[in-house]
C-alpha positions in Angstrom: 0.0 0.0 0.0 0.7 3.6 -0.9 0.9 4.7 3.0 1.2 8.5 2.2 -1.1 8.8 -0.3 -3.9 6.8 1.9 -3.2 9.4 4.8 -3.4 12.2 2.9 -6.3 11.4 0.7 -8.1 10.4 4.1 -8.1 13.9 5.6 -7.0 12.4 8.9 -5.9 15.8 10.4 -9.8 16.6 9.2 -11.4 13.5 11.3 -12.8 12.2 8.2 -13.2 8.9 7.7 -11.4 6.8 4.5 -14.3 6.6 2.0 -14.7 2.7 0.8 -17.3 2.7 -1.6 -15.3 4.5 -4.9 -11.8 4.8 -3.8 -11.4 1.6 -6.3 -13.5 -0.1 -8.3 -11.1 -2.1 -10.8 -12.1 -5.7 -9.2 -14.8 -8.3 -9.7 -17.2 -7.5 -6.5 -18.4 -10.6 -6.8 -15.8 -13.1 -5.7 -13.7 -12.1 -2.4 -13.1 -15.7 -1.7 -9.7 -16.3 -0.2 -6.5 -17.9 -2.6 -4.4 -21.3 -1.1 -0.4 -20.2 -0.7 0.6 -23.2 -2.4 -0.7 -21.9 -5.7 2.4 -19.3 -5.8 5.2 -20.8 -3.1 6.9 -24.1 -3.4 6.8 -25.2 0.2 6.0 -23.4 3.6 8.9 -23.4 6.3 9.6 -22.9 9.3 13.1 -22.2 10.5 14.3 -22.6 13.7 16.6 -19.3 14.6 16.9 -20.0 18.2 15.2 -22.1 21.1 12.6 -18.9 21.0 12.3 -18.1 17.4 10.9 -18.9 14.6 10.5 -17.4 10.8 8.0 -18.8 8.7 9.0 -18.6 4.4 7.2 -19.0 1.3 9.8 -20.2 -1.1 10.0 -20.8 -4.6 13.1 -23.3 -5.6 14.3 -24.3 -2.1 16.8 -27.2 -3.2 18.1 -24.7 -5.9 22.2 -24.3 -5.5 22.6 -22.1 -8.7 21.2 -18.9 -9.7 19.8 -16.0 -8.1 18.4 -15.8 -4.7 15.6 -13.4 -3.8 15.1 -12.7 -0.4 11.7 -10.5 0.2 10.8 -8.6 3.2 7.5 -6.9 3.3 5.5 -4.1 5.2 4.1 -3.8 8.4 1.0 -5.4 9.1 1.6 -7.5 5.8 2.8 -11.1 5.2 5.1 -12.7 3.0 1.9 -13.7 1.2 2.4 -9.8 -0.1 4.7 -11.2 -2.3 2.8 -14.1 -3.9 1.8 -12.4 -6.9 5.1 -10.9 -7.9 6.8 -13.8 -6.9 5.1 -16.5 -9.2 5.6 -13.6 -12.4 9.3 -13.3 -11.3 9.9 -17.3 -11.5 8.4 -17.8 -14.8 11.3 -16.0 -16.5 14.3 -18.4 -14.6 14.6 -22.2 -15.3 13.7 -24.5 -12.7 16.4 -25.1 -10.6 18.1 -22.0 -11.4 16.8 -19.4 -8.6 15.3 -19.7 -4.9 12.9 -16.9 -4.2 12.0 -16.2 -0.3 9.3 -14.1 1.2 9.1 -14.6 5.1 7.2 -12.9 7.7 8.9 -10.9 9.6 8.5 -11.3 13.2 5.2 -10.7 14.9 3.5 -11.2 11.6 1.9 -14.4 9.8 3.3 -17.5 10.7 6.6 -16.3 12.9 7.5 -16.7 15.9 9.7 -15.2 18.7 10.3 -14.4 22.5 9.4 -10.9 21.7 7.1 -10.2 18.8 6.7 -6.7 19.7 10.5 -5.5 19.4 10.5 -4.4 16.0 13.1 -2.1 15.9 15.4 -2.2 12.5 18.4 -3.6 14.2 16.4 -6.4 15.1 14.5 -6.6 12.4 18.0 -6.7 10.6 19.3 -9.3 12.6 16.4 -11.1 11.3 16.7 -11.7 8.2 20.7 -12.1 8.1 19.9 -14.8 10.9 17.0 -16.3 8.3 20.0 -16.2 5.7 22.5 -17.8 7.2 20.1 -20.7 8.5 18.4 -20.9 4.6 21.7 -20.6 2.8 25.1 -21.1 4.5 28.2 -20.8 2.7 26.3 -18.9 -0.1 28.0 -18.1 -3.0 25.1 -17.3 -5.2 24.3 -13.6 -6.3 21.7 -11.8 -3.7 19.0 -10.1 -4.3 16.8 -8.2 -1.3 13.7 -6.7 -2.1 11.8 -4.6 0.7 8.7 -3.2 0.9 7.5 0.3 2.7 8.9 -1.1 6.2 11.0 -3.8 4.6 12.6 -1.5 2.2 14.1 0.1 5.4 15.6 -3.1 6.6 16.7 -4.8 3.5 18.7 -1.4 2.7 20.0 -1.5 6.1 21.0 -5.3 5.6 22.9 -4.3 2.2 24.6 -1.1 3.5 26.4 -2.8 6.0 27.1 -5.7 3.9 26.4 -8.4 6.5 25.1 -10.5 3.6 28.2 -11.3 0.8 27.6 -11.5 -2.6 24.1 -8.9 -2.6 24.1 -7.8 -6.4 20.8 -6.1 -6.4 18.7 -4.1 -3.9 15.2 -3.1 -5.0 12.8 -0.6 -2.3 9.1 -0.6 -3.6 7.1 1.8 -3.0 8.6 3.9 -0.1 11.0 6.8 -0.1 12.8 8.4 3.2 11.1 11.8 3.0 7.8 11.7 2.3 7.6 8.7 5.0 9.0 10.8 7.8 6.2 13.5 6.7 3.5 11.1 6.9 4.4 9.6 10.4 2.4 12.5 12.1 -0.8 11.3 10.4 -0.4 7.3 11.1 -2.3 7.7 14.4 -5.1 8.9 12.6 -4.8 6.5 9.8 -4.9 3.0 11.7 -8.1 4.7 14.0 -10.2 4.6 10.5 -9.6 1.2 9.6 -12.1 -0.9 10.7 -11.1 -3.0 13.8 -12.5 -6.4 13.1 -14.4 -7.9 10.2 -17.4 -10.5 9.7 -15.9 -13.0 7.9 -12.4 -13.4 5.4 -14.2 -12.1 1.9 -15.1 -8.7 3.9 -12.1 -8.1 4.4 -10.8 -8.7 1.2 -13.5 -6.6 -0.2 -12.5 -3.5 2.0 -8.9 -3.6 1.2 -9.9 -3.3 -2.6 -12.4 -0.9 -2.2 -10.2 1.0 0.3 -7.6 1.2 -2.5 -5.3 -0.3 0.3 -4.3 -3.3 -2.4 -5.1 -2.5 -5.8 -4.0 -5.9 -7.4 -7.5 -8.5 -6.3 -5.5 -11.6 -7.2 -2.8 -10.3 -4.1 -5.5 -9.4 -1.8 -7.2 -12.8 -2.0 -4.0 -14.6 -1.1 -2.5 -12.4 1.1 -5.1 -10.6 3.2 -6.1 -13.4 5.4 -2.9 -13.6 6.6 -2.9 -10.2 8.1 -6.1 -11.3 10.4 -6.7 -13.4 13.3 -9.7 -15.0 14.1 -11.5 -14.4 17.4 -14.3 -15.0 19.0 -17.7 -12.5 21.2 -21.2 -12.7 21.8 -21.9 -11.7 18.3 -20.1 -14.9 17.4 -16.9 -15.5 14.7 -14.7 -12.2 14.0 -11.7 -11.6 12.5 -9.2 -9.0 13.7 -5.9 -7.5 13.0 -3.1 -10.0 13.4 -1.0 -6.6 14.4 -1.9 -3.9 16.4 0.1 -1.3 14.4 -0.4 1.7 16.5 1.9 -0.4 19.2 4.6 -0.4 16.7 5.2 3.2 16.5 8.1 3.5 18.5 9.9 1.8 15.6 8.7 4.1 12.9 11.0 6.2 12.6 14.1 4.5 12.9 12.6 2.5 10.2 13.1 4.6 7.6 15.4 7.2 8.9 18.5 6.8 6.7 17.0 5.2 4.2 18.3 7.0 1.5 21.6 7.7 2.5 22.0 3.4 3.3 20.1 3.1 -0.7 22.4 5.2 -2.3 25.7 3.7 -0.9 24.8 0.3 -1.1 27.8 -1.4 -3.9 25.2 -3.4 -5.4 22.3 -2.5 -8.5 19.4 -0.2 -6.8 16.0 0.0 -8.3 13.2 1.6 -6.3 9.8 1.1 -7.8 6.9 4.2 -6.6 3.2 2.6 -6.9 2.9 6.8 -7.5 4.0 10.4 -8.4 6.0 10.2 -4.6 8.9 12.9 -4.8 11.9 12.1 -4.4 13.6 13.3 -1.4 16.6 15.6 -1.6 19.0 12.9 -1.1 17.5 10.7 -4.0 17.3 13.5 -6.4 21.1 13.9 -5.9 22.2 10.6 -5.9 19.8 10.2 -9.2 21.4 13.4 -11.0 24.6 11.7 -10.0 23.9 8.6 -11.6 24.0 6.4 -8.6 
């Protein structure tokens, strides 16, 4: 999801509410029935990190040992299901055997889990996925690629700046950029109080992401938006909530994308950052692009 422009376009600092009846309408609105993982992934693991911790990974090619490897790390409140989509396009054009792609959830989200869901902080969150690595791959000598989305962007370009991971040719940030995510942070409050809290069933809450214009692409939403949810129970019987409560991660947000650009632009690999929009580039970005890095 655009963050920015679905904070801005909500007129949070008004106390207006998002509208969800014509924010999108390029879907079928007659089938919000859930997708199976195993129509995009491989296999489903689950690797032990420590006695504590565990990081669940769709993967694409797992017993792979040539060719690119694609690590994935998505936003938060998402789910390595975010990637499905992308994923299945990106393996048609490699031979089988030939690449391993890995989307994972990072911890406190989908599948994973640790001794301390709630400390997402980027050094962690680092740690993370160079521990996932390491587990998934030792003694790599394959070409890396990390691709991070909106929160993940901040941590893979953390990750390749510091070069923890040998042999990352290619780092790719989708849709987030340093600047104008520091300028929305003072309007996320406002944002996560208009989503709804719970829903009445799995295809609603498809439905309002597409509606919402949270996730454009319906084929994503069905596969990935039931992970984002848990399912719970009241007098008004079955509901399903927010797997995250992402106003408790705000003490991270910051420090999430602080830096980012500076870390993108010095990074000794190939950069690509894809914008869903018109997003300006920052200061720092327009340099570094005028400068051919």
């Amino acid at each position: 999801m655009n963050m920015r422009k679905m904070i801005f376009k909500s007129s949070i600092s008004e106390g207006r509410e998002i509208p969800t009846d014509a924010s999108n309408t390029d879907f079928d609105s007659t089938d919000f029935e859930p997708l199976p993982w195993d129509k995009y992934f491989d296999t489903v693991v689950d690797t032990k990190i420590d006695s504590s911790t565990f990081i669940r990974s769709y993967i694409i090619g797992q017993g792979a040992s040539s060719g690119p490897i694609f690590i994935c790390h998505h936003g938060a409140g998402n789910s390595g299901l975010s990637f499905g989509v992308m994923a299945s396009s990106l393996a048609k054009n490699y031979p089988k055997g030939g690449f391993t792609i890995v989307a994972y959830d990072c911890r406190g989200h989908g599948g994973s889990q640790t001794a301390n869901d709630a400390n997402l902080s980027l050094n962690i969150l680092s740690d993370d996925l160079i521990n996932l690595f390491n587990k998934l791959f030792p003694d790599n000598k394959r070409d890396v690629y990390l691709i991070g989305h909106s929160m993940g962007g901040g941590v893979v370009s953390k990750v390749a700046a510091d070069r923890r991971i040998p042999s990352v040719s290619g780092l790719a940030i989708i849709d987030v950029v340093e600047g104008s995510a520091i300028e929305s942070l003072a309007f996320m409050q406002g944002y996560i109080h208009t989503r709804p809290q719970e829903f009445d069933s799995i295809p609603k809450a498809i439905e309002w992401h597409l509606k919402s214009g949270t996730i454009k692409n319906q084929e994503s939403a069905k596969l990935s938006v039931p992970s984002f949810l848990k399912k719970s129970s009241n007098n008004e019987g079955v509901r399903y909530q927010w797997a995250v409560d992402l106003e408790q991660t705000s003490p991270f947000w910051e420090e999430w994308y602080r830096g980012m650009s500076s870390r993108f632009l010095n990074t000794p690999a190939g950069k690509l950052l894809i914008l869903a929009g018109t997003d300006r580039l920052d200061k720092e970005l327009m340099i570094g692009q005028m400068q051919g890095k």
